[in-house]
C-alpha positions as CSV (number, residue, x, y, z in Angstrom):
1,X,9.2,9.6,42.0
2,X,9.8,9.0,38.0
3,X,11.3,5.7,37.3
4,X,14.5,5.1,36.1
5,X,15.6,5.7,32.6
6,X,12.0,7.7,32.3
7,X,12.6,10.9,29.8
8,X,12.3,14.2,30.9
9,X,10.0,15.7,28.1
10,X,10.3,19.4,27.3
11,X,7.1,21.8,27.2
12,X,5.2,21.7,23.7
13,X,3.3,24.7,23.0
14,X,0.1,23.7,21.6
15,X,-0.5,25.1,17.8
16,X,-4.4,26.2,18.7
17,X,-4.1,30.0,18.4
18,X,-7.7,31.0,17.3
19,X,-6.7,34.9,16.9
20,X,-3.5,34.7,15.2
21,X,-5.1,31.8,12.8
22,X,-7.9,34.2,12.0
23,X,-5.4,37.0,10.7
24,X,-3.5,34.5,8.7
25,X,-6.6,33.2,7.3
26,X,-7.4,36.7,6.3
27,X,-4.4,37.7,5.4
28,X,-4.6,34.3,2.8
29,X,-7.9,35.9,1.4
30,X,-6.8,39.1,1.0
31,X,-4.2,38.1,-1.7
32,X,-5.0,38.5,-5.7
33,X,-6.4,35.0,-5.6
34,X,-9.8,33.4,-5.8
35,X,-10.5,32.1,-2.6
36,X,-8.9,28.8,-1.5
37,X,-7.2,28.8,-5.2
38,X,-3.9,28.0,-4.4
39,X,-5.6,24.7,-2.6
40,X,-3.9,22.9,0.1
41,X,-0.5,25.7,-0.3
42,X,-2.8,27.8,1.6
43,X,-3.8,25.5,4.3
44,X,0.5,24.9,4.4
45,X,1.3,28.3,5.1
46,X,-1.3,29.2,8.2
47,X,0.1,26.3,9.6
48,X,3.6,27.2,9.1
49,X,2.8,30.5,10.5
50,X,1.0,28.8,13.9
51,X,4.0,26.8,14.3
52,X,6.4,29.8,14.5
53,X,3.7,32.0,16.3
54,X,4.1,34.5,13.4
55,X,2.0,36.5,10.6
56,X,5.2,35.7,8.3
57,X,6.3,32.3,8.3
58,X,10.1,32.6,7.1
59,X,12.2,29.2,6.4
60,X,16.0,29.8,8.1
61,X,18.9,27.9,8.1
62,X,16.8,24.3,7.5
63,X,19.2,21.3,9.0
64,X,19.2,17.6,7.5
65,X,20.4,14.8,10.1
66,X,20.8,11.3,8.9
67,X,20.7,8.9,11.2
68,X,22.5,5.9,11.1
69,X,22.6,2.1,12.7
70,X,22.5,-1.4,12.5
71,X,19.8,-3.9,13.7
72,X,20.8,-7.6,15.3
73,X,17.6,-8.6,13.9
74,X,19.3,-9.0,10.2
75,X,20.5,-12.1,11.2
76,X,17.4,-13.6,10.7
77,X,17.0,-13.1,7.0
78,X,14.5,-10.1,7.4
79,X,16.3,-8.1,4.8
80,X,17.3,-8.6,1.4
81,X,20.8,-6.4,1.7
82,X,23.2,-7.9,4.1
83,X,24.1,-5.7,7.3
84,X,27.1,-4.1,5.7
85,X,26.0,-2.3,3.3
86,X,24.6,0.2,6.8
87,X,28.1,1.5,7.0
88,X,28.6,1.4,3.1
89,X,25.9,3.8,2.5
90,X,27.3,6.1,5.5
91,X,30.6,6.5,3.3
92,X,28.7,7.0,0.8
93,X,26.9,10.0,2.4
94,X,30.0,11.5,3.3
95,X,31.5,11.4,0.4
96,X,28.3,13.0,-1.0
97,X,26.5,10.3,-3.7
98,X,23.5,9.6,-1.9
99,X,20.2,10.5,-2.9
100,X,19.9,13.1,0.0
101,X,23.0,14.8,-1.0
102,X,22.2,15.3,-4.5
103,X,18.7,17.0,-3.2
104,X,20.1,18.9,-0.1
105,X,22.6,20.0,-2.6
106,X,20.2,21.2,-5.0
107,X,17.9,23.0,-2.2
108,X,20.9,24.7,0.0
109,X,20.2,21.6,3.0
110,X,22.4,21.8,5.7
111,X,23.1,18.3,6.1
112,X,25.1,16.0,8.4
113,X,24.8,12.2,9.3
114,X,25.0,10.9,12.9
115,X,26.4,7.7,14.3
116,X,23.5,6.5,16.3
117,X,24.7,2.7,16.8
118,X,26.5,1.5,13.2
119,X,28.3,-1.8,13.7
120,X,31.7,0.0,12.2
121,X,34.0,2.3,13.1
122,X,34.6,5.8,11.2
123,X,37.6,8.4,10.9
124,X,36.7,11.9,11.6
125,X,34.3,13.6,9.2
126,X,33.5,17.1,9.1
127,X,29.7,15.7,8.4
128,X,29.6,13.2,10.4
129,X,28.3,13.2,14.5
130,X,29.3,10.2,16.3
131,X,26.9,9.8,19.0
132,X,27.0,5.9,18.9
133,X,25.5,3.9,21.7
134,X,26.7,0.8,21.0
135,X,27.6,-1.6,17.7
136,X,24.4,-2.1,16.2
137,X,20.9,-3.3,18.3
138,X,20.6,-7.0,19.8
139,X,18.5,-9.9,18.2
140,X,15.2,-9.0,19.1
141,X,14.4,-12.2,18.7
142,X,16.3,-13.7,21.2
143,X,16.4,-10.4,23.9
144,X,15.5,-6.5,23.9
145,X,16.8,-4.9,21.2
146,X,18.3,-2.4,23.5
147,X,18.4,-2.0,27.2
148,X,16.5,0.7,28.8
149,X,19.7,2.2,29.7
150,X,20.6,2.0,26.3
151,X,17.1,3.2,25.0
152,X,17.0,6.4,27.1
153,X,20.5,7.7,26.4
154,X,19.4,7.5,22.1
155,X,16.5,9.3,23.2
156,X,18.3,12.0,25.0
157,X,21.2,12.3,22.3
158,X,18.7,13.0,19.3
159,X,17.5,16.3,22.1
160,X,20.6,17.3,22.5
161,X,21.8,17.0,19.0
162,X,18.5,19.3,18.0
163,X,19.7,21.9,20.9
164,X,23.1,22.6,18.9
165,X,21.4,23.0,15.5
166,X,20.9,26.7,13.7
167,X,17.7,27.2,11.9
168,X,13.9,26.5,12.2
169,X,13.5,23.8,10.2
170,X,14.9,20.2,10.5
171,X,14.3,17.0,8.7
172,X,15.6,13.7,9.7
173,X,16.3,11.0,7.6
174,X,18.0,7.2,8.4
175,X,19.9,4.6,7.4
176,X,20.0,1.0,8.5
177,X,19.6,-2.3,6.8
178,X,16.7,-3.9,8.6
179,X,14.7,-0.7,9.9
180,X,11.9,-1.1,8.0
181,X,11.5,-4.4,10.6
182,X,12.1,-2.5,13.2
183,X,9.5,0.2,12.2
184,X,7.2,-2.1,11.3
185,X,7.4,-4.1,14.9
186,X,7.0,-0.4,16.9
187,X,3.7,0.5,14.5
188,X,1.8,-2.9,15.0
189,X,2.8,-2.5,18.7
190,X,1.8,1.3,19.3
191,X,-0.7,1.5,16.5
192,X,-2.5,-2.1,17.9
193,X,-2.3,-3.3,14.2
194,X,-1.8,-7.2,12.9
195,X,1.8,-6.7,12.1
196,X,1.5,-8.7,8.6
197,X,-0.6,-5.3,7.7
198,X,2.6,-3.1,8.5
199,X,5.3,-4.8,6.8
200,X,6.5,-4.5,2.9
201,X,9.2,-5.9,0.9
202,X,11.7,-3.0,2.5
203,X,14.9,-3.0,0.3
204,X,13.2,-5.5,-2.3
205,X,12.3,-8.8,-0.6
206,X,10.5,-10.8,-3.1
207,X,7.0,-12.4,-1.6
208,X,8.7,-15.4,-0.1
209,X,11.1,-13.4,2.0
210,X,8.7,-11.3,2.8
211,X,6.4,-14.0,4.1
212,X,9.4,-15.2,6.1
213,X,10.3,-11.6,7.4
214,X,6.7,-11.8,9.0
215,X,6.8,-14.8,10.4
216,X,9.8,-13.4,12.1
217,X,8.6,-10.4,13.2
218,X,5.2,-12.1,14.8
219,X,7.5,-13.9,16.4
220,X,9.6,-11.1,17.8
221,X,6.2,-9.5,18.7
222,X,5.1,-12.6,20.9
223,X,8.7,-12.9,22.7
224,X,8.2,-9.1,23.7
225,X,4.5,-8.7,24.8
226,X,5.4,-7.1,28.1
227,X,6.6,-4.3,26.1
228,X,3.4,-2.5,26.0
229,X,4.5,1.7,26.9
230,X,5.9,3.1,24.3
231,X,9.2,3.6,25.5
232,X,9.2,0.2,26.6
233,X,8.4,-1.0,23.2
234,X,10.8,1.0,21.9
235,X,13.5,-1.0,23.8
236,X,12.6,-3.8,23.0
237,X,11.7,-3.6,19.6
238,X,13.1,-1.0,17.7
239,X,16.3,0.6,16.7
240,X,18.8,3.1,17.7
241,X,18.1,5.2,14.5
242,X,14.8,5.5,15.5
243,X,15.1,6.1,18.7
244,X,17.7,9.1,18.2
245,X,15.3,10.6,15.9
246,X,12.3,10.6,18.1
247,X,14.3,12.7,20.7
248,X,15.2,15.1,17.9
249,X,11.7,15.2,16.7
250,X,10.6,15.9,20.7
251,X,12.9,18.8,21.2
252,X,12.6,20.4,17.8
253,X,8.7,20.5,18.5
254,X,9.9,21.5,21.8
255,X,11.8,24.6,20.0
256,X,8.8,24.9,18.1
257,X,10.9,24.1,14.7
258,X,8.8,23.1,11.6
259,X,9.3,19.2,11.1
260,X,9.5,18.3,7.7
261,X,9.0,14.4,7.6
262,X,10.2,11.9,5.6
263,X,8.3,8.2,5.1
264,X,7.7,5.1,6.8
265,X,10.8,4.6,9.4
266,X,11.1,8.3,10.1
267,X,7.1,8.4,10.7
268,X,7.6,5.4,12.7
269,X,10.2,7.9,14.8
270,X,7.4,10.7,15.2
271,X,4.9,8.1,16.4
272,X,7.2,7.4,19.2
273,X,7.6,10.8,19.8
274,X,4.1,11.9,19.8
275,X,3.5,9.0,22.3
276,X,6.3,10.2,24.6
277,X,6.1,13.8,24.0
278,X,2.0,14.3,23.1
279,X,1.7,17.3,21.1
280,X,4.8,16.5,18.8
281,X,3.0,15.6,15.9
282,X,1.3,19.1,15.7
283,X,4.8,20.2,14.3
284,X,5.2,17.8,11.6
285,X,4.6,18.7,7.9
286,X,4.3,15.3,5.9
287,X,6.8,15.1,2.8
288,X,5.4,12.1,1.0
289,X,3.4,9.0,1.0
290,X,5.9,6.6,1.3
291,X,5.4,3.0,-0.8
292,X,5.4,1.0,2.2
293,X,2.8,-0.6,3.2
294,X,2.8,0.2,6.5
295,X,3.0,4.3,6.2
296,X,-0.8,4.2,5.1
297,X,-1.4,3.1,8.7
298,X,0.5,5.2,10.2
299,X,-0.6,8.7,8.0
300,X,-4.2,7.9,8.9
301,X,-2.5,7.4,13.0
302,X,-1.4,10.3,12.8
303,X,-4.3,12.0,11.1
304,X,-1.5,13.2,8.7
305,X,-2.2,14.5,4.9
306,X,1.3,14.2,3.1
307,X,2.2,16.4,0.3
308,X,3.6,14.0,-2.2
309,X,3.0,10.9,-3.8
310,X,5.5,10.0,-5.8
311,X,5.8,6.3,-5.1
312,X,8.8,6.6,-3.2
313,X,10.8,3.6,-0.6
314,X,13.8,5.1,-0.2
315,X,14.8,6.7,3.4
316,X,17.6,9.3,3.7
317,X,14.8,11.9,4.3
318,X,14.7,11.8,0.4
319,X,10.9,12.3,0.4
320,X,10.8,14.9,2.7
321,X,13.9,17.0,0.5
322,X,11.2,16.9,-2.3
323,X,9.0,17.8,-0.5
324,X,10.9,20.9,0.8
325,X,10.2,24.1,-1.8
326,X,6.8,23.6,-1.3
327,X,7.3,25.2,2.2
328,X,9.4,27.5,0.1
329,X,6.4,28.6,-1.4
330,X,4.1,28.7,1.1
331,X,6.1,31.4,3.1
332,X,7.3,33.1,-0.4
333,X,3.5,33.8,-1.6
334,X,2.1,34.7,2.2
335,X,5.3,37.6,2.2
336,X,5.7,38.4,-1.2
337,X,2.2,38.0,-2.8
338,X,0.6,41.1,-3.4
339,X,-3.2,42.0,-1.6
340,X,-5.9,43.1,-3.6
341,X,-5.3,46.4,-1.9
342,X,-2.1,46.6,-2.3
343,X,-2.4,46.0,-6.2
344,X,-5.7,48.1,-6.8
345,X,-7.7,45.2,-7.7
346,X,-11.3,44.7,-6.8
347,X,-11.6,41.8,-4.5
348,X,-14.5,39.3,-4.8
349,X,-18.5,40.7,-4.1
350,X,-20.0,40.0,-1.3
């Protein structure tokens, strides 16, 4: 009998196809190139075209969710913006002057931001999802961040937000003054890592917050040390943001959807995920190396090379956006790239 609140994980498909990655490989080496000359594009697009089980890896209809919430554990100083600024910044998304609009703009992103558990109430937007759970996460300090109750119905929301979605791509990106605690809590827990290793300055804390900010978050560690499965730790430590986007991140893998990551918090999300939902990760194409401390832990968790590194700490799925006509071109030079045969050129002896 599964327990209560246990999540019913889809089927992954596992990426390992050794024919079909032989013709891709070949069909890579057949183009007007040197061998391997277009580097680490090359490596990008076999993948792409294991993950959609196809000699022509095609981008369509690539959706942006934002997810959205508020964390109790602000109250304790752990950030350097004060809570409000959560549901600021979702105005501000709708309205379109975030970073992540100007880039989803500027690379045709479907995009839309979900209410996972902001501590505010919002009129109907044609962007925005309101899948709130409740008003922002508990104290962890003081008690679970969020029941299991509370913890399985994020989970299952993020699924069957993915479920409704067009398209074969999806990047997530968040919002929420005091995630990077958060994050940083569910990586030293799940990743068996001193926590004072996986936490950074977040929005800007200069070194005596952010000595403070670990002090708290050892301490929220020690109150919680029961909390040792991941979804466990998840209740208890993390937020609602996160939680949403590791169901998403389950069921797109699930769908088999390319998932184009974003930095620390949203890798924090596919950790989760790949704990819950093994096989997850395979899916995931990393944007950037985010500027948070902790994300160099978690990339070499994952075994993950990122595309970027541009220095970047911002969230929104901003990284990832960058990071997204690379894919582009990836699937533009395997379909569009002439062969050698095709362009009557010799190829290289042998």
């Amino acid at each position: 009998m599964q327990p209560m609140n246990a999540l019913i994980v889809p089927a992954i498909t596992p990426l390992a196809n050794p024919e079909l990655e032989h013709r891709l490989r070949q069909r890579v080496n057949t183009k007007t190139k040197p061998p391997g000359s277009l580097g680490e594009l090359e490596t990008l697009a076999i993948r792409l075209g294991l993950m959609q089980q196809s000699d022509s890896p095609r981008i369509e209809q690539p959706q942006v969710l934002v997810f959205a919430a508020d964390h109790g554990l602000v109250a304790e100083g752990v950030s350097a913006f004060p809570a409000e600024v959560t549901p600021q910044m979702v105005h501000n998304f709708l309205h379109g002057g975030a970073a992540i609009n100007v880039f989803a703009r500027q690379h045709r992103l479907a995009l839309q931001v979900v209410d996972a558990g902001v501590n505010a109430d919002f009129a109907p937007h044609p962007q925005l999802i309101d899948r709130k759970i409740r008003k922002g996460t508990a104290n962890a300090l003081h008690q679970p961040a969020m029941t299991a109750d509370e913890c399985h119905r994020a989970l299952t929301a993020g699924m069957e937000l993915v479920r409704e979605l067009p398209g074969n791509l999806l990047l997530v990106g968040e919002m929420g003054i005091g995630n990077t605690s958060a994050a940083s809590l569910l990586l030293a827990r799940l990743g068996g890592l001193p926590v004072a290793e996986c936490t950074g300055p977040g929005t800007g804390l200069d070194e005596q917050g952010l000595c403070h900010k670990t002090r708290v978050l050892q301490a929220v560690l020690a109150r919680h040390a029961e909390a040792q499965t991941p979804q466990a730790a998840l209740a208890a430590l993390g937020g609602l943001e996160i939680a949403m986007m590791a169901g998403a991140l389950i069921q797109g893998a699930c769908e088999r959807r390319i998932l184009l990551m974003d930095g620390f918090i949203a890798g924090v999300a596919l950790l989760v995920a790949e704990r819950l939902a093994p096989g997850t990760r395979d899916y995931a194409v990393f944007g950037h190396a985010s500027a948070e401390p902790g994300h160099g832990h978690l990339l070499r968790l994952l075994n993950a090379t990122p595309l970027l590194s541009l220095n970047l700490r911002l969230g929104e799925g901003s990284g990832a956006a960058l990071a997204f006509p690379l894919l582009q071109s990836a699937c533009a030079f395997m379909n569009e790239m002439a062969s050698f045969a095709d362009a009557g050129i010799s190829g290289a002896s042998s």
